[in-house]
C-alpha positions as MATLAB code, in Angstrom:
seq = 'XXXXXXXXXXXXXXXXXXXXXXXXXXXXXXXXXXXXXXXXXXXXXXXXXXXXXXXXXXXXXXXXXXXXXXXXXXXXXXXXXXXXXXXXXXXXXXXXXXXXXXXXXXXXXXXXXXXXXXXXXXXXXXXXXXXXXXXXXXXXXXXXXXXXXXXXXXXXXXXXXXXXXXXXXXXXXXXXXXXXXXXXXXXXXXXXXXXXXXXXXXXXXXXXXXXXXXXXXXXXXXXXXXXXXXXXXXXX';
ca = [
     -42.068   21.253    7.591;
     -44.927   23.761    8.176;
     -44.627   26.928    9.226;
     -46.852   29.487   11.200;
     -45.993   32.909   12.261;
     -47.827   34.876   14.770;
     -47.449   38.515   15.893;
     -49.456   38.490   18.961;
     -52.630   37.015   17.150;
     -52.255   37.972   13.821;
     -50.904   35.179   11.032;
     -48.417   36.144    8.956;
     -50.109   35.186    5.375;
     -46.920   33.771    3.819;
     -44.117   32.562    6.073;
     -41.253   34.274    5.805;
     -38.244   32.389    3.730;
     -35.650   33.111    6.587;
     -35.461   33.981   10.054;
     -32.488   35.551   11.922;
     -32.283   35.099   15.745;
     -29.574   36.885   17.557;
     -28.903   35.794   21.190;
     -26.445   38.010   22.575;
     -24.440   38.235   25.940;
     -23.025   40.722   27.961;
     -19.633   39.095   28.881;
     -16.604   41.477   29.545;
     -13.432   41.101   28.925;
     -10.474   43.126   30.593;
      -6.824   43.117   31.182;
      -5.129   42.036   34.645;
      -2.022   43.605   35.321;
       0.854   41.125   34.642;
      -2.142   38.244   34.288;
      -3.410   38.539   30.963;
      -6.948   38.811   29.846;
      -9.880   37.196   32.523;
     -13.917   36.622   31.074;
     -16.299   38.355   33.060;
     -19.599   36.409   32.760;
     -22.831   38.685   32.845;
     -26.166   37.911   32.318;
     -27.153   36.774   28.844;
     -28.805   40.255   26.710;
     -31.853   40.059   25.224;
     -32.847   38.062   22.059;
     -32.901   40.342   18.788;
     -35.169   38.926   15.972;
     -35.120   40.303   12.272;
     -37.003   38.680    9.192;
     -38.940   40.064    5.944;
     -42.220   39.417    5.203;
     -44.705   39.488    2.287;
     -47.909   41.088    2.557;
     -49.708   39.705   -0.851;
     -52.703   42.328   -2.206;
     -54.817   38.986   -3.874;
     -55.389   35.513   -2.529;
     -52.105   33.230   -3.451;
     -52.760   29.156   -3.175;
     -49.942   29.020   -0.841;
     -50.485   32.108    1.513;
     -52.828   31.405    4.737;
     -55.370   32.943    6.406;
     -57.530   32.688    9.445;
     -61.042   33.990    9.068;
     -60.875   34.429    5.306;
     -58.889   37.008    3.003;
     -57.028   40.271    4.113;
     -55.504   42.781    2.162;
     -52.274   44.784    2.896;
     -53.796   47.785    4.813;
     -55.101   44.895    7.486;
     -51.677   43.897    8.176;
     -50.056   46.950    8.274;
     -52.291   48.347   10.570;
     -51.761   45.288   12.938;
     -47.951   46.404   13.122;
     -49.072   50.012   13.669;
     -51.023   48.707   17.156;
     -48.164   46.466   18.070;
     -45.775   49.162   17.649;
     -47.827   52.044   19.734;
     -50.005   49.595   22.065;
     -50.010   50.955   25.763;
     -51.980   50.656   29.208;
     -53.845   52.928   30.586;
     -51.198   54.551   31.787;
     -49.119   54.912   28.318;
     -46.800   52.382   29.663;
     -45.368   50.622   26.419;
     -46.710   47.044   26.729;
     -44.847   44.001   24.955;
     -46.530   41.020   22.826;
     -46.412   37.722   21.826;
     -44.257   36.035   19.199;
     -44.745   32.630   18.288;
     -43.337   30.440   15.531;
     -44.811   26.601   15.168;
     -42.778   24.087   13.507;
     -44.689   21.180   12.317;
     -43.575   17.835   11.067;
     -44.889   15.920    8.140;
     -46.378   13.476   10.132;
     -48.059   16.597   12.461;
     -46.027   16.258   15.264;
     -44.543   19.788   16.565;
     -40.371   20.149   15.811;
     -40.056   22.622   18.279;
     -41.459   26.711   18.957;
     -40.383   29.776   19.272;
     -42.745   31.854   21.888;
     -41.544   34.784   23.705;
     -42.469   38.369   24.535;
     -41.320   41.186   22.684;
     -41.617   44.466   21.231;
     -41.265   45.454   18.225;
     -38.677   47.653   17.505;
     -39.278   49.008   14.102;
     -40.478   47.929   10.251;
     -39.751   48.765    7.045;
     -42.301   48.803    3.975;
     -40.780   48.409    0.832;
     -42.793   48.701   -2.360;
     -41.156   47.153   -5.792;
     -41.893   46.734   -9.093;
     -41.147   43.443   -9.370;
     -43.271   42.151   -6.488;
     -45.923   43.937   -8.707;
     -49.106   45.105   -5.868;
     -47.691   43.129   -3.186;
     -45.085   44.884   -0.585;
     -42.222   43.230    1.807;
     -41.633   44.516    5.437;
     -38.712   44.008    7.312;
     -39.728   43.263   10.719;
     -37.204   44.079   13.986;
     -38.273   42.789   17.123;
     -36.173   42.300   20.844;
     -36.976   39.712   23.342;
     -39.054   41.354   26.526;
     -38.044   40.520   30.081;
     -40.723   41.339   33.006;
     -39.634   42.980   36.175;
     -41.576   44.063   39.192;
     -40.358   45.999   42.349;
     -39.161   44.115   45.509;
     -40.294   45.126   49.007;
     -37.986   45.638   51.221;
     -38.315   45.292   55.024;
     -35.799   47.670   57.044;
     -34.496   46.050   60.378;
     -31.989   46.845   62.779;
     -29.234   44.593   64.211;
     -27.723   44.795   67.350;
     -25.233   47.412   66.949;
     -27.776   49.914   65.517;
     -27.600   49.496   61.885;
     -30.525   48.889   59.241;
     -31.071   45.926   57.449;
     -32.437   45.599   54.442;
     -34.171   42.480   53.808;
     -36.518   41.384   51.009;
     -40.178   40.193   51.457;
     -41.517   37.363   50.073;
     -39.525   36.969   47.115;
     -38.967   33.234   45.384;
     -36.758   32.554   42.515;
     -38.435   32.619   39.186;
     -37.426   28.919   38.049;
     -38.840   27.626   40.655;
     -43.116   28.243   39.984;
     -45.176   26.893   42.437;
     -46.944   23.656   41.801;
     -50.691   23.691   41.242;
     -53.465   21.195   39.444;
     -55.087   24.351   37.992;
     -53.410   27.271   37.306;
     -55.474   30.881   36.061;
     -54.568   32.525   32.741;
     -52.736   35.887   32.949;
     -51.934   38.192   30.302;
     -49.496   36.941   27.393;
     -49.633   33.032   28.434;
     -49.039   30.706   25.725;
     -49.093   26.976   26.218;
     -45.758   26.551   25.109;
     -45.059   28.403   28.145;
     -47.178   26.777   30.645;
     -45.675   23.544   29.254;
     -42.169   24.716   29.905;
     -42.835   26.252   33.318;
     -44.977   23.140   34.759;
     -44.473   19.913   32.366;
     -40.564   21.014   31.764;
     -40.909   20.775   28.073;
     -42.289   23.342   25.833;
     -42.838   20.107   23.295;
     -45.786   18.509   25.682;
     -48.111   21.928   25.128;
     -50.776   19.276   23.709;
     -51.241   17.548   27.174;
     -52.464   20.845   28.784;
     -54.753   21.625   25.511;
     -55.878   18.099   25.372;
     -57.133   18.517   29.118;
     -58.232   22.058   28.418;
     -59.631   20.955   24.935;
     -63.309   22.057   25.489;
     -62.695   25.158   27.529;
     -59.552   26.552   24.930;
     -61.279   25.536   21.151;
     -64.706   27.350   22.833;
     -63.263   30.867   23.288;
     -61.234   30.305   20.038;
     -64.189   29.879   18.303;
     -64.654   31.959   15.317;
     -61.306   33.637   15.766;
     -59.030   34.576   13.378;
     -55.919   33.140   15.574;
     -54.379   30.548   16.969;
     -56.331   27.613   18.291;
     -54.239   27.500   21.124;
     -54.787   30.944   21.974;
     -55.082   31.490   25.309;
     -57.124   34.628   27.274;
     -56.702   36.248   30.724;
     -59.160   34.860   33.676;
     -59.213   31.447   31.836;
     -58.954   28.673   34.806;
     -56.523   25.763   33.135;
     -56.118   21.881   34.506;
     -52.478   21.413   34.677;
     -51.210   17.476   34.504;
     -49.767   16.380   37.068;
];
């Protein structure tokens, strides 16, 4: 199986031998009088991730690259903008992470793509890696949220009401036959969200095919990258 790790839109140059996901949850557990112990069930936490990776100082046959050759100080100060990057406002902003699997035969296993931040790294320099280092990478999973607005009524008997505006579950996304590219889209995500399987990501590039490989042209990411403003077909 072949592997490709992306931090935002950098390629990790040699895939990482292991990969720790931690999916936690938030469930309680307390003590009822006479009644034993009862589950409370919460929401689940966020997704930790944790993993070491080699930054190689030469070319290696088996390391890859996108756009040609890049030495240690590239990568490492990749991590330094994902770690610090910020609006306008210095509001922390999170990225992408995105693992393909691919099959033998080159059809996809299954992906890992979520938002995240990362947390912290660790260089480590050793003798026996001779000029190459390792970093161990921390990220967490990144959940958006947004304020709601409230309307404030009254009821009959005087008292206010507070009463959300225009608010729609998340699971349920509209439906559209072209949908416009925001910030941090992937097409694993689109998939998900519209085709109900991260796994059929192909059907919206193969519709898209033209319009996607043009603005990926010449870059040193993902093909599938895609960029804000970008007006997608979506099958139907």
């Amino acid at each position: 199986m072949a592997y490709e790790f992306y931090l935002d839109k950098t390629l990790l140059p040699v895939t990482p031998s292991q990969l720790n996901i931690k999916i936690r949850n938030q469930n309680k557990t307390i003590n009822l009088i006479n009644e034993g112990e009862v589950n409370i069930i919460k929401p689940a936490g966020l997704t930790e991730i944790s993993f070491k990776a080699l930054l190689p100082n030469e070319k290696y046959p088996f390391a890859q690259y996108k756009g040609g050759f890049k030495n240690i100080a590239h990568y490492l100060e990749q991590l330094e903008k994902l770690k610090t990057r910020a609006d306008r406002n210095g509001i922390a902003l999170p990225f992408q992470f995105v693992v393909s699997r691919t099959l033998p035969n080159g059809k996809v296993s299954f992906g890992t793509d979520m938002k995240v931040t990362l947390e912290d790294y660790k260089i480590t320099e050793d003798a026996k890696n001779g000029l190459d280092v390792t970093v161990d990478i921390s990220l967490k999973q990144y959940e958006p949220y947004e304020a709601k607005i409230v309307s404030l009524t009254q009821d009959d008997d005087g008292n206010y009401i507070a009463i959300v505006v225009n608010q729609r579950p998340a699971e349920s996304a509209p439906q559209a036959s072209t949908y416009t590219v925001v910030e941090g889209d992937t097409l694993w995500a689109l998939s998900k969200r519209y085709l109900d399987n991260e796994k059929r990501f192909r059907e919206i590039y193969r519709m898209n095919q033209a319009l996607i490989d043009g603005a990926n042209e010449g870059s040193e990411g993902s093909k599938y990258t895609l960029y804000a403003g970008q007006v997608l077909s979506i099958p139907g």
